[in-house]
TIRO-2110 file (N, C-alpha, C; in Angstrom, 1 decimal):
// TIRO-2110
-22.6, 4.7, 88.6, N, 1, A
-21.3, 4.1, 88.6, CA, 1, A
-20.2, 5.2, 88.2, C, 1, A
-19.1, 4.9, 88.8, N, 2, A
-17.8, 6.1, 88.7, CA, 2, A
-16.7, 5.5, 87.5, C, 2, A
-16.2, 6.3, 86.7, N, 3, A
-15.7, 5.8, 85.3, CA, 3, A
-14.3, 6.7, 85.7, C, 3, A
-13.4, 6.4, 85.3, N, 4, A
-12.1, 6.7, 85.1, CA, 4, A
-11.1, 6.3, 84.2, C, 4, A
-10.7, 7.7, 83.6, N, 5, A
-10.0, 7.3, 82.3, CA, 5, A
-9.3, 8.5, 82.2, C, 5, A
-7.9, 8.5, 81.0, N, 6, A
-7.0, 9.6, 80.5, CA, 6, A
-8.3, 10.8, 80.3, C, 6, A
-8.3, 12.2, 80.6, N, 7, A
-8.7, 13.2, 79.8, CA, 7, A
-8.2, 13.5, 78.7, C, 7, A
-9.3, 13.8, 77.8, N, 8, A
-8.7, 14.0, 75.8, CA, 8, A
-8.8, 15.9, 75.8, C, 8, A
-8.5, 16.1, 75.2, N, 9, A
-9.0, 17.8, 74.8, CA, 9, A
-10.2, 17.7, 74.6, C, 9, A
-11.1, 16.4, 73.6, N, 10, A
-12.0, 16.7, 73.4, CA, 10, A
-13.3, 16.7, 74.8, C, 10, A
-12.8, 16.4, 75.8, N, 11, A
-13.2, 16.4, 77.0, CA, 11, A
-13.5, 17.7, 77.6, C, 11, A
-12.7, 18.2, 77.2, N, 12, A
-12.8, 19.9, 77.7, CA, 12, A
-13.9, 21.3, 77.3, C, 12, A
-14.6, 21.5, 77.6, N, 13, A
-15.7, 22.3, 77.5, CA, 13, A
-15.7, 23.2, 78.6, C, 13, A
-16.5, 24.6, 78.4, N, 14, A
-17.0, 25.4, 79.6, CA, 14, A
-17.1, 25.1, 80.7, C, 14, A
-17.9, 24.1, 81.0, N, 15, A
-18.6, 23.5, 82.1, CA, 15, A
-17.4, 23.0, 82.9, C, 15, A
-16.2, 22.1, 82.0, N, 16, A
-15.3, 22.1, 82.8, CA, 16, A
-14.3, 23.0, 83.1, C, 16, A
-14.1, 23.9, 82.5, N, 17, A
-13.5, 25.5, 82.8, CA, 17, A
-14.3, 26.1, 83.8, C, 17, A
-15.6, 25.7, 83.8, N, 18, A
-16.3, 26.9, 85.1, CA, 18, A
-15.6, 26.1, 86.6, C, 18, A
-15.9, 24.6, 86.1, N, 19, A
-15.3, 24.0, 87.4, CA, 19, A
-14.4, 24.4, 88.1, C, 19, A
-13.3, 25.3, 87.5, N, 20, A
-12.4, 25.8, 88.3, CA, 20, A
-12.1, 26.9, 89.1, C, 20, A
-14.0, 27.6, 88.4, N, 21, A
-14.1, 28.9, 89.1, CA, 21, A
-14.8, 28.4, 90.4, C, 21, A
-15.0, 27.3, 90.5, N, 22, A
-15.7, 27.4, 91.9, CA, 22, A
-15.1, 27.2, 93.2, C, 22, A
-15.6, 28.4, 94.1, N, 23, A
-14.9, 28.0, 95.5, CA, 23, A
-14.2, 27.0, 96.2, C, 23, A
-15.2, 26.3, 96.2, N, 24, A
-15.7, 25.2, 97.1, CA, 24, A
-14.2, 24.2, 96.7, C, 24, A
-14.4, 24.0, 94.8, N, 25, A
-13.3, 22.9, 94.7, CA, 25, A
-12.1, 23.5, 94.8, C, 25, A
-11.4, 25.1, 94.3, N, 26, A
-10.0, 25.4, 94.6, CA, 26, A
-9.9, 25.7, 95.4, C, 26, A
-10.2, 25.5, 96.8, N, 27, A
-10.4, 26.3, 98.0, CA, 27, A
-9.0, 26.0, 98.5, C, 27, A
-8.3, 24.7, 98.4, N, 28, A
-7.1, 24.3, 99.1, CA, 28, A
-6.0, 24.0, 97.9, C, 28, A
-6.5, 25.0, 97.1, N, 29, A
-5.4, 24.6, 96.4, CA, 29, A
-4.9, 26.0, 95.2, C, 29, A
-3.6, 25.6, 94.9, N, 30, A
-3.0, 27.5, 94.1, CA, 30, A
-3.8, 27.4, 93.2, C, 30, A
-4.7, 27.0, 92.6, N, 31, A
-5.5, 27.1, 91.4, CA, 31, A
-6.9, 28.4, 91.5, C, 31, A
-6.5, 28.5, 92.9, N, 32, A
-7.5, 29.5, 93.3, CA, 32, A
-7.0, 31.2, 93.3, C, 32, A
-5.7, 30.9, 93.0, N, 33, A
-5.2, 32.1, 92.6, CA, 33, A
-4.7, 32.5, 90.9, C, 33, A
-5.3, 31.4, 90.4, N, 34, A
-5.4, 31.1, 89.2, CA, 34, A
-6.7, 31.7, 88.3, C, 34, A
-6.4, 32.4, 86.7, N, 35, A
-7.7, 32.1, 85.8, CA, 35, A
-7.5, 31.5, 84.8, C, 35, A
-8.3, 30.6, 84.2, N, 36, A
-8.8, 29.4, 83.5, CA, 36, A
-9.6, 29.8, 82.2, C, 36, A
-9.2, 29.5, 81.2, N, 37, A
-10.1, 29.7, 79.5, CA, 37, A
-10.1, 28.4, 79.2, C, 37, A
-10.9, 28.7, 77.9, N, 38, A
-11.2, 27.1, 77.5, CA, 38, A
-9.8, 26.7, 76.6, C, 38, A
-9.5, 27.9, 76.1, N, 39, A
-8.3, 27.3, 75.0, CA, 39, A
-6.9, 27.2, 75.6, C, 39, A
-6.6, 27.6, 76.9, N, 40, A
-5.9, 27.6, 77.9, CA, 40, A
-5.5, 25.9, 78.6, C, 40, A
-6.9, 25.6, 78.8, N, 41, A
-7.6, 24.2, 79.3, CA, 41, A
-6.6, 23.2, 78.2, C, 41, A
-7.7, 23.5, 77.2, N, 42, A
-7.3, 22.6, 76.3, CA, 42, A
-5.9, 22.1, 76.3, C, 42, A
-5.0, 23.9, 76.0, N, 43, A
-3.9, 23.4, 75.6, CA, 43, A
-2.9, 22.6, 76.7, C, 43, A
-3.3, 22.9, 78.3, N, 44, A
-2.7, 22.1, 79.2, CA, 44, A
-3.0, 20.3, 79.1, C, 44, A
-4.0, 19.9, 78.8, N, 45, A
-4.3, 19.0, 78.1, CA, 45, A
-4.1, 18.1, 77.2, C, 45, A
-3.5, 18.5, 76.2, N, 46, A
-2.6, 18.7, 75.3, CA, 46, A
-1.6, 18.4, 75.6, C, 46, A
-0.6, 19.2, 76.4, N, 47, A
0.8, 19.0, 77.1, CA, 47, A
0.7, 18.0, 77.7, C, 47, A
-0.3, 18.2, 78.6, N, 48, A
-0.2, 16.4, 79.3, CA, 48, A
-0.1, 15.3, 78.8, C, 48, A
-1.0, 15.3, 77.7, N, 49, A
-1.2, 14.0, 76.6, CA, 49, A
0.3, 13.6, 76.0, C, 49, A
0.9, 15.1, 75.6, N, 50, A
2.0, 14.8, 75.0, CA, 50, A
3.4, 14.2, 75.8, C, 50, A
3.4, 14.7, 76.8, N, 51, A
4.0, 14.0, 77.9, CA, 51, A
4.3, 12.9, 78.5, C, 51, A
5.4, 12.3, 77.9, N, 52, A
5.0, 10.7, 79.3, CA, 52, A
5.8, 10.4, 80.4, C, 52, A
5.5, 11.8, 81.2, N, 53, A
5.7, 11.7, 82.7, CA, 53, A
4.4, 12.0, 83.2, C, 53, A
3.3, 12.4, 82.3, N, 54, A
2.3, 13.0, 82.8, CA, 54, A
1.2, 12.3, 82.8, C, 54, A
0.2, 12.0, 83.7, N, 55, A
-1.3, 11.2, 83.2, CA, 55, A
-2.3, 12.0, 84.2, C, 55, A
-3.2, 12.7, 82.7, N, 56, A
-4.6, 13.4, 83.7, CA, 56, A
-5.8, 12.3, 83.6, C, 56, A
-6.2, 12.8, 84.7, N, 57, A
-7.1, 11.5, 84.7, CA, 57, A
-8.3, 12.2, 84.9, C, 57, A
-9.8, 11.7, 84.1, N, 58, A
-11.1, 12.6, 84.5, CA, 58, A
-12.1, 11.6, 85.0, C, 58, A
-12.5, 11.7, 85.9, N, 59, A
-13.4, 11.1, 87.2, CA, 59, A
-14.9, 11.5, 86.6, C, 59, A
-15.7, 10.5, 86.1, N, 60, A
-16.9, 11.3, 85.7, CA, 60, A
-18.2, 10.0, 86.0, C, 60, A
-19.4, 10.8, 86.0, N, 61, A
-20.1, 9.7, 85.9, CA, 61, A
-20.9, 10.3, 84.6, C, 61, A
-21.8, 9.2, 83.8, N, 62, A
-22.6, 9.2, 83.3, CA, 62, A
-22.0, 10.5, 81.9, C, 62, A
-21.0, 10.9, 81.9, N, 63, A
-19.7, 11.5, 81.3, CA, 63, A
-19.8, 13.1, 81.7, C, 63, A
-20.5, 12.9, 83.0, N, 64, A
-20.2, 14.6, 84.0, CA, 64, A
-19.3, 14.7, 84.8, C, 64, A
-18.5, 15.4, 85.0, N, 65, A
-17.2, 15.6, 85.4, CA, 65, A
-17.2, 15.5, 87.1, C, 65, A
-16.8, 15.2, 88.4, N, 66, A
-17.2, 15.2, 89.6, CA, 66, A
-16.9, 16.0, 90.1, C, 66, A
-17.6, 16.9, 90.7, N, 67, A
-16.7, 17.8, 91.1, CA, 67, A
-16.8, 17.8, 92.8, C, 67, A
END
């Protein structure tokens, strides 16, 4: 089953930072000319949260991230 909800900071870990290193997913998009840290992550995260023009949303199952 597919779960969908706001992302927290505390959602944010490596695994979802590596996510960005991979090909496949930034392939079509400027993120691929982009580099990504965890405390970087976080703090965009953060911003978003604090924002209310902004809603991130994280797509996960079983609470793994889809990539």
């Amino acid at each position: 089953m597919l779960n969908i909800r706001i992302l927290n900071e505390e959602d944010v870990n490596q695994l979802y930072v590596d996510w960005f290193s991979n090909k496949n997913v930034v392939h079509f998009s400027n993120n691929q000319y982009k580099k990504f840290d965890l405390i970087g992550q976080k703090s965009y995260v953060r911003n978003c949260l604090n924002n209310i023009d902004m809603d991130l949303y994280w797509i996960f199952n079983e609470k793994l991230h889809i990539r």
